[in-house]
C-alpha positions as CSV (number, residue, x, y, z in Angstrom):
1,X,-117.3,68.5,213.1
2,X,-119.5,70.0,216.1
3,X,-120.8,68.3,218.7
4,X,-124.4,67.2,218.9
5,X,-126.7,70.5,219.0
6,X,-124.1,73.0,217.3
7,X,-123.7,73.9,213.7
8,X,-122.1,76.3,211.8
9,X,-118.5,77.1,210.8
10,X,-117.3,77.8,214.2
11,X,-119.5,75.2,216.1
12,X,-121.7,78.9,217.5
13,X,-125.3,78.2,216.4
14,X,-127.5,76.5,218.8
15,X,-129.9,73.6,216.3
16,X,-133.2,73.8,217.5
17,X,-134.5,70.8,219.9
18,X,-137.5,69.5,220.7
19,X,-137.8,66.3,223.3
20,X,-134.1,66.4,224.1
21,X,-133.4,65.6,220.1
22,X,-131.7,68.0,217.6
23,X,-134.6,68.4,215.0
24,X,-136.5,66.3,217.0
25,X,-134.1,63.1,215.3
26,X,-136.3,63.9,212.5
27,X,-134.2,66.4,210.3
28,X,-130.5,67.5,210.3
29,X,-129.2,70.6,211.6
30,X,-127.2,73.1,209.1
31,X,-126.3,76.7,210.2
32,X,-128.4,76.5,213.2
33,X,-131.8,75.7,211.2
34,X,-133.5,72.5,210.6
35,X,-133.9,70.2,207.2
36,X,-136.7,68.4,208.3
37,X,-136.7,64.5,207.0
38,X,-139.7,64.1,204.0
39,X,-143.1,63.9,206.4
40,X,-142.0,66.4,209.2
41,X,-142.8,69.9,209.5
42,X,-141.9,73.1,211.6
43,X,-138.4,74.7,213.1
44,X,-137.8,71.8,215.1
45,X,-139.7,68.7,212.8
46,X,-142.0,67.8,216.1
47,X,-145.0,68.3,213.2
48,X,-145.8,65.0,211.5
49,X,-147.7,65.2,208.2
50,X,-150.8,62.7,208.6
51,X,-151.5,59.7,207.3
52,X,-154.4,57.3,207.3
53,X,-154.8,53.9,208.8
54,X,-154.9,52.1,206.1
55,X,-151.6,53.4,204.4
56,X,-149.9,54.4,207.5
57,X,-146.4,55.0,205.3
58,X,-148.3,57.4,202.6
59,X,-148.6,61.0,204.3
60,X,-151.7,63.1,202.6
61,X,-152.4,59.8,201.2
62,X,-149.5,59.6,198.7
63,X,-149.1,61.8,195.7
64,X,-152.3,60.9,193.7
65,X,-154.0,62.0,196.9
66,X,-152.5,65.1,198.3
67,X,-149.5,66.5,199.6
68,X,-148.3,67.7,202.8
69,X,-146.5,70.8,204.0
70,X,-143.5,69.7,205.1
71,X,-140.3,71.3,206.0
72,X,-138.5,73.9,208.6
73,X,-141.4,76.2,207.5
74,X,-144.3,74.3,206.7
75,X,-147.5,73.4,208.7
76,X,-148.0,69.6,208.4
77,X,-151.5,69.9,207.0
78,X,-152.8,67.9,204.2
79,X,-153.5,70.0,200.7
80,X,-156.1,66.9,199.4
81,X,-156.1,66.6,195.4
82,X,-159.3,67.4,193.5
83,X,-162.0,64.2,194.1
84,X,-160.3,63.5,198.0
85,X,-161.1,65.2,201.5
86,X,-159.9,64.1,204.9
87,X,-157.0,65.4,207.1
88,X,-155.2,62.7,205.9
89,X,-157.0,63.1,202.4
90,X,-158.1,59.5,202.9
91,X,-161.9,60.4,201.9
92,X,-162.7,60.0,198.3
93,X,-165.8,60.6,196.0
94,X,-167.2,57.7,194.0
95,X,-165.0,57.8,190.8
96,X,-161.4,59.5,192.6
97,X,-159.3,56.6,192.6
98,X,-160.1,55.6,188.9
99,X,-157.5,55.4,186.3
100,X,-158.8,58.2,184.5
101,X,-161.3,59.8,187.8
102,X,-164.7,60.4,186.5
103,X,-166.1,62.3,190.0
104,X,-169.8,61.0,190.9
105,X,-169.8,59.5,187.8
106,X,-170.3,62.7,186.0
107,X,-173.7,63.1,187.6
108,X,-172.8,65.0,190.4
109,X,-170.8,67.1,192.9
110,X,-167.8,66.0,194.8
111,X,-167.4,67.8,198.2
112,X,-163.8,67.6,198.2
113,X,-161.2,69.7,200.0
114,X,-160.3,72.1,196.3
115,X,-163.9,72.5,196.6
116,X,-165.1,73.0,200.1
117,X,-162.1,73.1,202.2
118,X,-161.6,72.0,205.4
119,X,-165.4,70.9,205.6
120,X,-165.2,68.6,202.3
121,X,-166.6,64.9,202.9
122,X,-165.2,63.4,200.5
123,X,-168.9,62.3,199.1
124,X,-171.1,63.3,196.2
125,X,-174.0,65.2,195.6
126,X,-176.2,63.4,192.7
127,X,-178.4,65.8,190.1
128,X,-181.3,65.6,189.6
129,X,-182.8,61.6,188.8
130,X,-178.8,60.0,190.0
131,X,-178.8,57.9,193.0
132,X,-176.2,58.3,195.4
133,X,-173.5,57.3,196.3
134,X,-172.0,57.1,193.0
135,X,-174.6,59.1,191.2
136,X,-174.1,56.2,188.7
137,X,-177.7,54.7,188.8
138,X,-180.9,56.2,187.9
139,X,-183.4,57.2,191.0
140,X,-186.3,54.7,191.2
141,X,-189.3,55.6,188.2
142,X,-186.4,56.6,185.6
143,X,-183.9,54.5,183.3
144,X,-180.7,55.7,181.0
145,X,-178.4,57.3,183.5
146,X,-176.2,57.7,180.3
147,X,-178.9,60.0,178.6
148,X,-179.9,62.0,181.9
149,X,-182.1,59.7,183.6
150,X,-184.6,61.1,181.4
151,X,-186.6,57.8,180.5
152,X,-190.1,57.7,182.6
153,X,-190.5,53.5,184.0
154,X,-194.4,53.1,182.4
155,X,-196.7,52.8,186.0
156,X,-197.0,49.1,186.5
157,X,-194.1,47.4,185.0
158,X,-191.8,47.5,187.5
């Protein structure tokens, strides 16, 4: 065995430290490169992948949001699932987190990060007639948001 900061077979490669830790106590150390821990990223896992505040544990959200590049070579940035946006992929369009996602209830556009990168707000865009913010609803004047909103309210009856 080699002490703490030394790999390889003859104890001769230096691991790589950050804040006095090998792998920053986040990874172990084999042939003088890092294996970062799931969640930490770069030569020396001092990247943590992000997370939201209301799943603190889940990076990127968790797998049915998005997933984070992790590892000795990877970045720590979020790559957000289609229907989520966010840094920590924690933004999602009406409809995401459904079973079976239906985005903007079919009515619409989802600004999400597959869609609009980094810029993606995680909101939709209704057509024409929808109401946001689920697109789900006709606009006032119209009825059938199942058959396009197509159905004119007569002027008067409310």
């Amino acid at each position: 065995f080699c002490t703490t900061g030394w790999s390889g077979l003859a104890c001769d490669l230096a691991c790589p430290t950050s804040g006095g830790l090998v792998c920053s106590g986040h990874g172990t150390c084999a042939n003088g490169t890092c294996i970062c821990d799931s969640g930490y990223a770069n030569a020396s896992c001092a990247l943590t992948c992000p997370s939201s505040p209301s799943s603190p544990l889940l990076w990127c959200g968790g797998p049915s949001r998005g997933t984070c590049a992790d590892g000795s070579s990877g970045t720590a940035l979020c790559t957000c699932l289609h229907g989520f946006a966010g840094s920590a992929c924690e933004l999602a369009c009406s409809g995401a987190t459904l079973p079976t996602p239906l985005l903007c209830s079919g009515h619409g556009r989802c600004s999400d990060y597959p869609t609009d990168g980094a810029g993606a707000t995680g909101t939709c865009t209704c057509g024409t007639r929808y109401r946001p913010p689920s697109c789900g609803m006709c606009v006032e004047g119209y009825w059938g948001p199942s058959s396009g909103c197509t159905g004119v309210c007569p002027v008067g009856n409310g």
